[in-house]
C-alpha positions as CSV (number, residue, x, y, z in Angstrom):
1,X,-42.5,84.4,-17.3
2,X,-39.6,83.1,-14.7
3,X,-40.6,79.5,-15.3
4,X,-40.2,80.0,-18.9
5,X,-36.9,81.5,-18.1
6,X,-36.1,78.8,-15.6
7,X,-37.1,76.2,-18.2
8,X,-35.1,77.7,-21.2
9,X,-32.4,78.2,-18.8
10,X,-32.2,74.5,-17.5
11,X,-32.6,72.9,-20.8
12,X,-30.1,74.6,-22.2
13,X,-27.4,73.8,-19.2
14,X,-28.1,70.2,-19.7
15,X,-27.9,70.0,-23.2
16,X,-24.9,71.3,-23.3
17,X,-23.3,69.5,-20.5
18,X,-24.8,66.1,-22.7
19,X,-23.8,67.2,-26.4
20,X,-20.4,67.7,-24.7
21,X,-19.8,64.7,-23.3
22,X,-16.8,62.9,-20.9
23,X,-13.9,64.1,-23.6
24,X,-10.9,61.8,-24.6
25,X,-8.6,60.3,-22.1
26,X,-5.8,62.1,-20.9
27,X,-2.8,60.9,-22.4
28,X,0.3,59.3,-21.1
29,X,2.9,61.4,-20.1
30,X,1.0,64.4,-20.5
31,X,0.5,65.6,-16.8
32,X,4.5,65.9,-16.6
33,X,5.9,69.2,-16.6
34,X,8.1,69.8,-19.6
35,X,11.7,69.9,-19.4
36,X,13.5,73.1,-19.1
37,X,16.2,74.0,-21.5
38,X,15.9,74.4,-25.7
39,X,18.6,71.4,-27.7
40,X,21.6,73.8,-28.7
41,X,23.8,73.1,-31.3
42,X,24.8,69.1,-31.7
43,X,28.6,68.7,-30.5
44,X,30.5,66.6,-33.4
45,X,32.4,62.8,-31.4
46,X,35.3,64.7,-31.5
47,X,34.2,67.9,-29.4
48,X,32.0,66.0,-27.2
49,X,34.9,63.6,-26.3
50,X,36.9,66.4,-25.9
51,X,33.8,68.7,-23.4
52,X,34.1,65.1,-21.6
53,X,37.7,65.2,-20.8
54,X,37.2,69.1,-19.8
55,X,34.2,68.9,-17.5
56,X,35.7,65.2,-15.2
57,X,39.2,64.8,-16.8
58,X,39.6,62.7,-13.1
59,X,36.0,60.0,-13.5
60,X,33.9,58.3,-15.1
61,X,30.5,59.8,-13.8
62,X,29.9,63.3,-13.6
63,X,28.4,65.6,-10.6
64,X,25.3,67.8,-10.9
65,X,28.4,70.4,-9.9
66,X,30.8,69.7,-12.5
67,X,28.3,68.9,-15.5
68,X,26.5,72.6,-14.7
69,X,28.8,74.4,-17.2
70,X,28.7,72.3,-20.2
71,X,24.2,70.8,-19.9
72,X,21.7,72.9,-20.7
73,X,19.4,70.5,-18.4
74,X,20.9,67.9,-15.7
75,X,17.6,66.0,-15.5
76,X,17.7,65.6,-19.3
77,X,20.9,64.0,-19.9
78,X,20.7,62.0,-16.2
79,X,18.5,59.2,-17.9
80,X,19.3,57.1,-15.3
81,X,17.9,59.2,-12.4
82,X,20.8,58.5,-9.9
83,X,22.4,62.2,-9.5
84,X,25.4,61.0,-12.1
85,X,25.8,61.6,-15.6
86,X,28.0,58.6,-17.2
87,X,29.8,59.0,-20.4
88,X,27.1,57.1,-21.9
89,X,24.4,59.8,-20.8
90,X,27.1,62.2,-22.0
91,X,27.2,61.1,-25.6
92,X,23.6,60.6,-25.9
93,X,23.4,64.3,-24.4
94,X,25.7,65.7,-27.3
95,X,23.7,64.1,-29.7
96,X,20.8,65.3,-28.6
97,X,21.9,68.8,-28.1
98,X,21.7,68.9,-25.0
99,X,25.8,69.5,-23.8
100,X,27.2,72.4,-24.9
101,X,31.1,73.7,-24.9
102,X,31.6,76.7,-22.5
103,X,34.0,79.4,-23.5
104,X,37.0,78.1,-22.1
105,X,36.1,74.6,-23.8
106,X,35.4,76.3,-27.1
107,X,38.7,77.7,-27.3
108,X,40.2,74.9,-26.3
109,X,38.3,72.5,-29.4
110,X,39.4,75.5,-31.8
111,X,41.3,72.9,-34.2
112,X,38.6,69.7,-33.2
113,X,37.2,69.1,-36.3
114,X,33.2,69.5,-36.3
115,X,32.3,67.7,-39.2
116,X,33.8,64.2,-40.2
117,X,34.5,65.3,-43.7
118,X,37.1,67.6,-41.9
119,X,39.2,64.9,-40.4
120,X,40.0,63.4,-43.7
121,X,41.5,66.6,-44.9
């Protein structure tokens, strides 16, 4: 009765560990821990110019420091990697999202048109 146990016990183990196999590769990328920080609401050229001139009215680059109040995630607008976000990185960041206005800015954009329709008017 045990060896029949053994046996049933054994086949099954290495049937199981053969029907499933090596998997699929890993992919790319995937080992990376996702980036904290949800896309918030997509600043018009207009406001985003206008968060810019807020957060380093005195530079062209941006500190981890000053940038704090107005990114959701440094790491995610600093494509570059070198601690700085450029007003390149900024744009792209308000495109994607990923600068927001704090209070202060927000009241000062009251009267920045948000949609381009609205600077025709």
């Amino acid at each position: 009765m045990k060896l029949t146990t053994f046996t049933a016990i054994a086949l099954l183990a290495t049937g199981t560990y053969a029907f499933a196999g090596g998997g699929a590769p890993v992919p790319e990328g995937s080992q990376e821990d996702p980036p904290s920080g949800r896309p918030g609401k997509v600043l018009s050229e207009a406001e985003c110019q206008k968060a810019w001139e807020t957060a380093g009215p005195d530079g062209d680059t941006l500190s981890e420091d000053k940038a704090t109040p107005f990114i959701l995630n440094f790491q995610m607008v600093d494509t570059s990697k070198d601690a700085k976000i450029s007003a390149d990185e900024w744009k792209e960041g308000c495109a994607k999202g990923w600068v927001s206005a704090d209070a202060a800015t927000e009241q000062d954009m009251e009267g920045t048109p948000s949609d381009p329709e609205q600077k025709k008017m």
